[in-house]
N, CA, C and O atoms as CSV, one atom per row, in Angstrom:
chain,resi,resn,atom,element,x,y,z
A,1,UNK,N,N,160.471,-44.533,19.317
A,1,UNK,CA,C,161.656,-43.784,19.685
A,1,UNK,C,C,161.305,-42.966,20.922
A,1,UNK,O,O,160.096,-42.807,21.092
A,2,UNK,N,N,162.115,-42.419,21.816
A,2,UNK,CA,C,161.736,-42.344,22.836
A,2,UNK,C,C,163.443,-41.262,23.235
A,2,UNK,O,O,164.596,-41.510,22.880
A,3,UNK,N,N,162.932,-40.158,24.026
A,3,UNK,CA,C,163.589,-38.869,23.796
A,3,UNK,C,C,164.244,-39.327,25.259
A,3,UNK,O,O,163.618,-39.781,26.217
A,4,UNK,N,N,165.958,-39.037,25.152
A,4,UNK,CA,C,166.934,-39.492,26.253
A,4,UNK,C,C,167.370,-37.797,26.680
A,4,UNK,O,O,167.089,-36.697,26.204
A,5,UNK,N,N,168.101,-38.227,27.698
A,5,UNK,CA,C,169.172,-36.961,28.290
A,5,UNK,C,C,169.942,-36.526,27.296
A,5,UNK,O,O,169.707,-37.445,26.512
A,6,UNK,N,N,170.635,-35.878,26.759
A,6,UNK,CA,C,171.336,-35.541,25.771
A,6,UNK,C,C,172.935,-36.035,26.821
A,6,UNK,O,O,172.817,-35.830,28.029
A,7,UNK,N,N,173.867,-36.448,26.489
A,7,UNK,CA,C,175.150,-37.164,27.052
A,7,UNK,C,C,176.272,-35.996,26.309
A,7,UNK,O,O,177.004,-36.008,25.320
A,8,UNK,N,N,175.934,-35.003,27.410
A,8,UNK,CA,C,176.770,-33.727,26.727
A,8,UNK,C,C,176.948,-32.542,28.414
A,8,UNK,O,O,176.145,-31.969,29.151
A,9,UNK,N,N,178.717,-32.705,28.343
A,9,UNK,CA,C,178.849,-31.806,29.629
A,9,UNK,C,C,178.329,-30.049,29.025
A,9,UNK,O,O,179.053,-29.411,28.260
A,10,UNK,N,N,176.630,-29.369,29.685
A,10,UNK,CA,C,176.090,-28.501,29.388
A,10,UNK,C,C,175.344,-28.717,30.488
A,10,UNK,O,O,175.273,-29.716,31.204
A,11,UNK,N,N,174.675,-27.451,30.563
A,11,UNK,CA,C,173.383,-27.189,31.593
A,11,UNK,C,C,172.187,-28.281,30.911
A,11,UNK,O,O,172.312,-28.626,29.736
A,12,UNK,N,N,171.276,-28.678,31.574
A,12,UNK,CA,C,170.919,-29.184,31.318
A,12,UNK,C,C,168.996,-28.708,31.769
A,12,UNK,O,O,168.690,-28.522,32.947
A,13,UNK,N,N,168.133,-28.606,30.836
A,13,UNK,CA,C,166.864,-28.052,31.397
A,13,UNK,C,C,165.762,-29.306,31.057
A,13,UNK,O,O,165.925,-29.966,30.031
A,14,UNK,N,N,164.657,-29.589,31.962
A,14,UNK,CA,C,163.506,-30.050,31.580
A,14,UNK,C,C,162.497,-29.159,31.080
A,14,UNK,O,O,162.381,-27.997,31.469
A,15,UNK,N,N,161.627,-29.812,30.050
A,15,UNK,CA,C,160.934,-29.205,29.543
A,15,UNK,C,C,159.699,-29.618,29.023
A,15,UNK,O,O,159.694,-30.612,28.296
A,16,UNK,N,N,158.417,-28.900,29.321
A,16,UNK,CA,C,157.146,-28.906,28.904
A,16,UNK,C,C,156.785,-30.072,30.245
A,16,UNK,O,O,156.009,-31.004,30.030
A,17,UNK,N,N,157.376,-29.903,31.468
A,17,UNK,CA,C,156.981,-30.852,32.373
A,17,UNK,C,C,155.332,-30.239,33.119
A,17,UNK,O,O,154.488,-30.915,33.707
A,18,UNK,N,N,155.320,-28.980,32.863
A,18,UNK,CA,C,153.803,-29.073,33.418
A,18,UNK,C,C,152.845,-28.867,31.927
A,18,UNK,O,O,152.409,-27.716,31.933
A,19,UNK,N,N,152.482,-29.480,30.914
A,19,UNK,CA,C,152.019,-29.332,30.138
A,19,UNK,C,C,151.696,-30.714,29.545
A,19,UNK,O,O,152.424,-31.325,28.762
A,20,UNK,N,N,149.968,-31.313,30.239
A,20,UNK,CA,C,150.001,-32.551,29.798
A,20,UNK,C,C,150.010,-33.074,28.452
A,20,UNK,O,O,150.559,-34.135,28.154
A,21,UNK,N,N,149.224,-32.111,27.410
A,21,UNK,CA,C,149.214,-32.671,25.782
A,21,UNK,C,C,151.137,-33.107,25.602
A,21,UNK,O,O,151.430,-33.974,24.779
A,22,UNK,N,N,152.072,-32.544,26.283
A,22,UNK,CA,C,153.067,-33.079,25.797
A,22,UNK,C,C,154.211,-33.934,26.846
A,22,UNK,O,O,154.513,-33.295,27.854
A,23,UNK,N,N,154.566,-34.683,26.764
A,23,UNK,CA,C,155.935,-35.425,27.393
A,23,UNK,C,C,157.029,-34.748,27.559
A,23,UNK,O,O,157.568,-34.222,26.586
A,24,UNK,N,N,157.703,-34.609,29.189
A,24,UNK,CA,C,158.622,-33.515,29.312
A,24,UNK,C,C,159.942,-34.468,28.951
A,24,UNK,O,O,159.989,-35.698,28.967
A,25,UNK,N,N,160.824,-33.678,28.676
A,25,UNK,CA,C,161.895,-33.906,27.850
A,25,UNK,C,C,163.047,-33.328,28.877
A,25,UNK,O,O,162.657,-32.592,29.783
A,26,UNK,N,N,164.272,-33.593,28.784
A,26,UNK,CA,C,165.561,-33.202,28.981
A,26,UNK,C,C,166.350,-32.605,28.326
A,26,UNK,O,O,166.951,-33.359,27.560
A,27,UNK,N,N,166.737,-31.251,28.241
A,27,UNK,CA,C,167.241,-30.505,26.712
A,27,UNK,C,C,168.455,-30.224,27.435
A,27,UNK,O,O,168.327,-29.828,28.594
A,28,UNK,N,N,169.951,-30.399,26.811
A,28,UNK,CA,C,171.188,-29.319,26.880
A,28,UNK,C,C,170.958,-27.964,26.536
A,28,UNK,O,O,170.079,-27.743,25.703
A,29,UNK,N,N,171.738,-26.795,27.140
A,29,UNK,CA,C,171.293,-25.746,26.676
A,29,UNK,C,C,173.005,-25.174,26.276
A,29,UNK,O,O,173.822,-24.829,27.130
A,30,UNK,N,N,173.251,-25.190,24.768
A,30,UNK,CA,C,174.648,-24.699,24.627
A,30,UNK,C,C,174.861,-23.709,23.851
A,30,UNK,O,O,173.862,-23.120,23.436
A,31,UNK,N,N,176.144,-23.254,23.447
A,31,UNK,CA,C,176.651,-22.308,22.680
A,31,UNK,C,C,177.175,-22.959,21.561
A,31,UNK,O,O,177.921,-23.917,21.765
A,32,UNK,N,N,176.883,-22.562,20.233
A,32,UNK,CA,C,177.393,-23.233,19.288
A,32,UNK,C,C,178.061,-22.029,18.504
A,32,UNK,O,O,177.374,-21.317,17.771
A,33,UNK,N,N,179.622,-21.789,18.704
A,33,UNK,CA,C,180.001,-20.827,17.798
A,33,UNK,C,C,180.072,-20.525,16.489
A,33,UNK,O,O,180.392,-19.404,16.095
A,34,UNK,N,N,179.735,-21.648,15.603
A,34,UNK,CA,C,179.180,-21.111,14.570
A,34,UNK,C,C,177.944,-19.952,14.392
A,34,UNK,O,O,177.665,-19.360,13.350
A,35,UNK,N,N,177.437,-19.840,15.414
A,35,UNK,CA,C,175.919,-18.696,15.145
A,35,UNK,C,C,176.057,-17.312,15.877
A,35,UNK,O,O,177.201,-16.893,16.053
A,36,UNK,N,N,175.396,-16.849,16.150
A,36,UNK,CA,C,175.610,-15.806,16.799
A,36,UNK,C,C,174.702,-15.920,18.577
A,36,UNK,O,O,173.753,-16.699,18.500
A,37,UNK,N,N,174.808,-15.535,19.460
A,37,UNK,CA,C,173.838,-16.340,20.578
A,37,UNK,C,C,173.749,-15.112,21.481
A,37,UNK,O,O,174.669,-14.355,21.788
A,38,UNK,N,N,172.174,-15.046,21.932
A,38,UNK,CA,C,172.048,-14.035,22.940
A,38,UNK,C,C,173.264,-14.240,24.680
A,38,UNK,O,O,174.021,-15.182,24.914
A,39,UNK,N,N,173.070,-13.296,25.352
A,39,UNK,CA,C,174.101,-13.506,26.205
A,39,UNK,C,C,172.924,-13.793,27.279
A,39,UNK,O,O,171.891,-13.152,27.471
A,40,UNK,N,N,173.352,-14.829,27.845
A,40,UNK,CA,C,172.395,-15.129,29.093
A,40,UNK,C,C,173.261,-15.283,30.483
A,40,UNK,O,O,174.489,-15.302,30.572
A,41,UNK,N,N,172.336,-15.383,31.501
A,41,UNK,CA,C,173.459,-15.717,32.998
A,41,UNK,C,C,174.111,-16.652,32.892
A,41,UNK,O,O,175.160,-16.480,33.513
A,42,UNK,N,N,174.056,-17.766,32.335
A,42,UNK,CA,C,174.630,-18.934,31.997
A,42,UNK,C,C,175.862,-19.107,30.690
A,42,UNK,O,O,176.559,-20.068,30.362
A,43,UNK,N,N,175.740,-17.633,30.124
A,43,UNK,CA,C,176.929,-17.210,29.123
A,43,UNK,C,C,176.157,-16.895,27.899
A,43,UNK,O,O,174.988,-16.512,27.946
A,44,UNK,N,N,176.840,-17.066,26.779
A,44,UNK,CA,C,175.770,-17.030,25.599
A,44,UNK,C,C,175.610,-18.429,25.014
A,44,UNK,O,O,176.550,-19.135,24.649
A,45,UNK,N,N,173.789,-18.889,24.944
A,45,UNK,CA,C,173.478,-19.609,24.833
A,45,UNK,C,C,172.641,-19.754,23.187
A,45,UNK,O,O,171.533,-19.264,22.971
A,46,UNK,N,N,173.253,-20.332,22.415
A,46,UNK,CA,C,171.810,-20.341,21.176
A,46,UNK,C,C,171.422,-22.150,20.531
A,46,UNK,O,O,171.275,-22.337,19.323
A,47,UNK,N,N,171.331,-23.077,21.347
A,47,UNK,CA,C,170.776,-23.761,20.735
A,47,UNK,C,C,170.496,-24.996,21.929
A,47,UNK,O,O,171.333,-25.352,22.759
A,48,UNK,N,N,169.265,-25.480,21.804
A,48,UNK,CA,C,168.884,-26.419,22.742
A,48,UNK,C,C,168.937,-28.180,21.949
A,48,UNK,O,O,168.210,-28.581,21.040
A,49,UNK,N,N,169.779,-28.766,22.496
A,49,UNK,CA,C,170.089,-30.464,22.202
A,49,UNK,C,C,169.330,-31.213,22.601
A,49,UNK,O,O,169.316,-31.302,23.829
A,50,UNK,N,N,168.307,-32.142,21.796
A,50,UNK,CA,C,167.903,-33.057,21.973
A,50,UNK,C,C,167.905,-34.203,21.691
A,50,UNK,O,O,167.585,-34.502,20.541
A,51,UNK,N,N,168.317,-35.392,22.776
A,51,UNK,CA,C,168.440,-36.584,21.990
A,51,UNK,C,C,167.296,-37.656,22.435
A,51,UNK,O,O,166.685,-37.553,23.499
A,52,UNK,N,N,167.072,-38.740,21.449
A,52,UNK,CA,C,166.299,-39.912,20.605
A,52,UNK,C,C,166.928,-41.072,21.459
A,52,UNK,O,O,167.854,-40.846,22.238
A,53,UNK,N,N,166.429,-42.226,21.297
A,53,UNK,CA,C,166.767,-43.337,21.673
A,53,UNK,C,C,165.693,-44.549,20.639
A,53,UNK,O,O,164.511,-44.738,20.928
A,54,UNK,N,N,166.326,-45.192,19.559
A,54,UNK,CA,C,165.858,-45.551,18.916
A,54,UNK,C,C,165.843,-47.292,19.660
A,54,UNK,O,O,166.724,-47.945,20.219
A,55,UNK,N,N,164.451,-47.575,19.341
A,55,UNK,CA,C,164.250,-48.531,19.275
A,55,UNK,C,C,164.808,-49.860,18.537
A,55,UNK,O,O,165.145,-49.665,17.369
A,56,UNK,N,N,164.935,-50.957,18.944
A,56,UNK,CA,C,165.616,-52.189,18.211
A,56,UNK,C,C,165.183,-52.331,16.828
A,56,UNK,O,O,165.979,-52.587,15.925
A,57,UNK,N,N,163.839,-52.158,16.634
A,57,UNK,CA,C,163.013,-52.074,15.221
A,57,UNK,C,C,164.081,-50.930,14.553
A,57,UNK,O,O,164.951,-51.067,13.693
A,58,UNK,N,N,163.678,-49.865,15.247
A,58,UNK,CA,C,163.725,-48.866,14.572
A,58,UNK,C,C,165.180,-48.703,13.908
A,58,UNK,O,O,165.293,-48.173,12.803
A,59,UNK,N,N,166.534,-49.286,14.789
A,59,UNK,CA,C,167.602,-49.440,14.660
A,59,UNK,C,C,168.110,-50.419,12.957
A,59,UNK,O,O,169.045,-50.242,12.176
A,60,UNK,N,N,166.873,-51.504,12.980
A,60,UNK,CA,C,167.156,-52.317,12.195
A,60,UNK,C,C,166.639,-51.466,10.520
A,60,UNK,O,O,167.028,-51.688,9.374
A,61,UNK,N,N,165.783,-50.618,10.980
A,61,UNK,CA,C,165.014,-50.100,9.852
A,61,UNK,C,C,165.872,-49.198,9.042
A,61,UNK,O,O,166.013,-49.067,7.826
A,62,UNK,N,N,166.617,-48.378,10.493
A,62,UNK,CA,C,167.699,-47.103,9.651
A,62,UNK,C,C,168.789,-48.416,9.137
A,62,UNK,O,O,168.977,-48.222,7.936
A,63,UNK,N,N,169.330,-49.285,9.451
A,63,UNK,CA,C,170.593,-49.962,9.288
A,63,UNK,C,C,169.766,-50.388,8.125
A,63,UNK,O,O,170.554,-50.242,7.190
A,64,UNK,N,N,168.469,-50.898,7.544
A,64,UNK,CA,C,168.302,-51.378,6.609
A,64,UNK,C,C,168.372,-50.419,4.945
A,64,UNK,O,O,168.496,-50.735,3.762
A,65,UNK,N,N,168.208,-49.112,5.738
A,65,UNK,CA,C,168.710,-48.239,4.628
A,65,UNK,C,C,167.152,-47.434,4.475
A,65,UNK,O,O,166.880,-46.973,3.367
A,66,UNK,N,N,166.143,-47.279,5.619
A,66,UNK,CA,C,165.128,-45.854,5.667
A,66,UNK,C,C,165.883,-44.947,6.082
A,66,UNK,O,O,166.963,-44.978,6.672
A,67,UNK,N,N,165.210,-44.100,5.716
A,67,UNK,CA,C,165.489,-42.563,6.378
A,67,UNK,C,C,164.987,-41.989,7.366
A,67,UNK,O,O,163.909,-42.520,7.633
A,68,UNK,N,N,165.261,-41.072,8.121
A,68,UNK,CA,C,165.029,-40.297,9.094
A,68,UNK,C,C,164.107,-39.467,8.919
A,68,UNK,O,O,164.458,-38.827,7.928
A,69,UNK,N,N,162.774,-38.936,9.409
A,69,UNK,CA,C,162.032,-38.000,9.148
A,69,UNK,C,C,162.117,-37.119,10.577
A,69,UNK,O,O,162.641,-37.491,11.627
A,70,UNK,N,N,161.427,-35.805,10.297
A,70,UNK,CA,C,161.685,-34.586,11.468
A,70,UNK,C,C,160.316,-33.891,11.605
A,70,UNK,O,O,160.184,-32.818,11.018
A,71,UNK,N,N,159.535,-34.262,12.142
A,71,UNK,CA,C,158.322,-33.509,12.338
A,71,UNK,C,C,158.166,-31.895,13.292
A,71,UNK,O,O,158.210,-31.714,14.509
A,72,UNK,N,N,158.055,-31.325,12.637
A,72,UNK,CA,C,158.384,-29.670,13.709
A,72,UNK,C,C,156.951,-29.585,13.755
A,72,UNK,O,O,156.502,-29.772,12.625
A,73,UNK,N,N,155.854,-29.333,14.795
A,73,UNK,CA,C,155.133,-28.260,14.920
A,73,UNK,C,C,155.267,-26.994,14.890
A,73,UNK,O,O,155.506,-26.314,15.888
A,74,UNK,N,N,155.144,-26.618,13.901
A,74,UNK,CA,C,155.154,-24.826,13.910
A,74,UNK,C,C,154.223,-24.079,13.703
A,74,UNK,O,O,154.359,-22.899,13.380
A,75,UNK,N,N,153.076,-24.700,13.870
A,75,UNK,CA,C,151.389,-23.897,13.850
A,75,UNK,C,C,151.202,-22.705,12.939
A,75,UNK,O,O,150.534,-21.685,13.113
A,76,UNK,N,N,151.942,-23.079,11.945
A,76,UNK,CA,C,152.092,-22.284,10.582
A,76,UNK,C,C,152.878,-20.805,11.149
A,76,UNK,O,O,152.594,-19.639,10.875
A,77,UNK,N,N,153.743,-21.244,11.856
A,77,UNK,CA,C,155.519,-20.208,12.099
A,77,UNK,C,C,156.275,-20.819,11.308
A,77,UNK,O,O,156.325,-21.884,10.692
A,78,UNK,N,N,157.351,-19.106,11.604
A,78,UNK,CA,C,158.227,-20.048,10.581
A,78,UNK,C,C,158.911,-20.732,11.354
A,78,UNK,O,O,159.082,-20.583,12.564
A,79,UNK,N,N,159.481,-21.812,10.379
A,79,UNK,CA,C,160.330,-22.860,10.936
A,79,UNK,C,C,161.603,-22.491,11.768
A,79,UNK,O,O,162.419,-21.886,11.073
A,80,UNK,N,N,161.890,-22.632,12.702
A,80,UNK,CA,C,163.584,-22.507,13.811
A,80,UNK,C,C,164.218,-23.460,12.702
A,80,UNK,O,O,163.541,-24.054,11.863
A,81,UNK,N,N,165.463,-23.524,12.795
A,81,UNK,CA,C,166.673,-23.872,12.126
A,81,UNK,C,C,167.140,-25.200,12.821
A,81,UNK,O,O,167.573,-25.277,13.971
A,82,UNK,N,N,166.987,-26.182,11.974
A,82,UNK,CA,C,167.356,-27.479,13.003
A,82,UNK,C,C,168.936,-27.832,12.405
A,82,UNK,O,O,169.531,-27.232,11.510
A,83,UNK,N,N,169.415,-29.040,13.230
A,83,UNK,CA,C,170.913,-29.708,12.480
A,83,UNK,C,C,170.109,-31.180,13.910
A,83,UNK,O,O,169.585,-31.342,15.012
A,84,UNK,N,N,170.807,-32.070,12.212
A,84,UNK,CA,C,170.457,-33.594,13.022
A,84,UNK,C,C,171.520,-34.277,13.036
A,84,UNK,O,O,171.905,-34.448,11.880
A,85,UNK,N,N,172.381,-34.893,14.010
A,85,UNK,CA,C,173.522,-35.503,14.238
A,85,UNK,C,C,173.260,-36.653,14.526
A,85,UNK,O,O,172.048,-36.836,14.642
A,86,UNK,N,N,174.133,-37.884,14.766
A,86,UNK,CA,C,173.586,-38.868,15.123
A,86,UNK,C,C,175.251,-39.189,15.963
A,86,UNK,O,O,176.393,-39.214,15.503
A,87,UNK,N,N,174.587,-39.444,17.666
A,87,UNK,CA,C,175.320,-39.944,18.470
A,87,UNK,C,C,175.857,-38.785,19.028
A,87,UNK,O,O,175.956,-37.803,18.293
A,88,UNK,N,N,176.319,-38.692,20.495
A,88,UNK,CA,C,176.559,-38.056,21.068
A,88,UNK,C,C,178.125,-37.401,20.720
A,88,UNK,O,O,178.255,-36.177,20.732
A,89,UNK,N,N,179.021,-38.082,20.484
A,89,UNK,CA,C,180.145,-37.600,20.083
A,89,UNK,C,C,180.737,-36.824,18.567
A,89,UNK,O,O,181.873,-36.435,18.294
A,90,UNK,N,N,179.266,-36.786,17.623
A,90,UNK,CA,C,179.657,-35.877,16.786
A,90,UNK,C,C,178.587,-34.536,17.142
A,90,UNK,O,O,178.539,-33.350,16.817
A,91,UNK,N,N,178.043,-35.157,17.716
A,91,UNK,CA,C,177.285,-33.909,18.227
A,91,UNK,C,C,178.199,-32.587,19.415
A,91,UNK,O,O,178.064,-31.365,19.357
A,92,UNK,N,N,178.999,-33.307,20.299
A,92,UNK,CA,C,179.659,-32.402,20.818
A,92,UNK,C,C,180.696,-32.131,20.238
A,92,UNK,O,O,181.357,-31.477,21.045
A,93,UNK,N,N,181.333,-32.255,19.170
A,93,UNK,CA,C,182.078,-31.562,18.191
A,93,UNK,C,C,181.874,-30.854,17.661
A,93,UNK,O,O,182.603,-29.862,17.661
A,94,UNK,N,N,180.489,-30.951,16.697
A,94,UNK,CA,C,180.041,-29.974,16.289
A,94,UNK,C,C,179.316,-28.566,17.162
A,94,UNK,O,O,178.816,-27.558,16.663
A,95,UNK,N,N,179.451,-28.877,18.408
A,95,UNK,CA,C,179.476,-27.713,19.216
A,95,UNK,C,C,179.990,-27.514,20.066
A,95,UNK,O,O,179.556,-27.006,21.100
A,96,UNK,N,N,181.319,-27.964,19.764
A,96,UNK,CA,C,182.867,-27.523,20.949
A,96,UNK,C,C,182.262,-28.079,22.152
A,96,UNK,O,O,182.225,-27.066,22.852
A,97,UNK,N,N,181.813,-28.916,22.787
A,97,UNK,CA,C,181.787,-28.883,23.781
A,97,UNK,C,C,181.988,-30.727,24.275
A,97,UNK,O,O,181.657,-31.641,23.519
A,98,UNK,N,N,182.556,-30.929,25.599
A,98,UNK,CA,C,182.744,-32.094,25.792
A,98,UNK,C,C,181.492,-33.413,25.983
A,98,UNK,O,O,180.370,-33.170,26.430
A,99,UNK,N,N,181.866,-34.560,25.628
A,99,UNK,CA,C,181.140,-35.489,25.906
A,99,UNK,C,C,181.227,-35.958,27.044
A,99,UNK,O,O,182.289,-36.153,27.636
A,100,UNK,N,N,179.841,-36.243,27.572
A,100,UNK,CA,C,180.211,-36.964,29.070
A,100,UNK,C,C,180.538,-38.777,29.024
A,100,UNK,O,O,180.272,-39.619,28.167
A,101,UNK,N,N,181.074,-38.850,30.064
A,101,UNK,CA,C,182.201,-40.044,29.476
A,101,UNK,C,C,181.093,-41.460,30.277
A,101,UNK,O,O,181.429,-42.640,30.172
């Protein structure tokens, strides 16, 4: 699996690009009014979107009826609060915000 742009009209940040132990990524940075969100220059922001791009295997494996697993590093922190959606268009519902077309 292999981590895509998130396909969501939001700011959009790279991340961990100077940090070789990890692969930089493309994160949305949005407001999800269900929570409460600090106020930033960019408005109030509380949750960063990341999306997956599953492989043909991997496609056949969930359609065959595995499950999804979520690995967090948290170097014994506590855990941040995740939500896992699948596909871009319930994902920007569930945080008001538009899909890019």
């Amino acid at each position: 699996m292999r981590m895509v742009r998130p396909k969501l009209v939001a700011p959009q940040v790279s991340v961990a690009e100077d940090q070789e132990e990890f692969k930089s990524l493309t994160a949305a940075l949005i407001y999800n009014p269900l929570y409460e969100a600090p106020m930033t220059s960019a408005g109030p922001l509380n949750t960063m979107v990341l999306a997956f791009k599953p492989t043909d295997d991997e496609r056949a494996r969930l359609a065959a009826g595995q499950d999804i697993y979520v690995s967090l590093l948290t170097f014994m922190q506590p855990m941040q609060a995740i939500i896992v959606t699948v596909g871009s268009e319930e994902t920007a519902a569930m945080h008001s915000v538009p899909e890019e077309v």
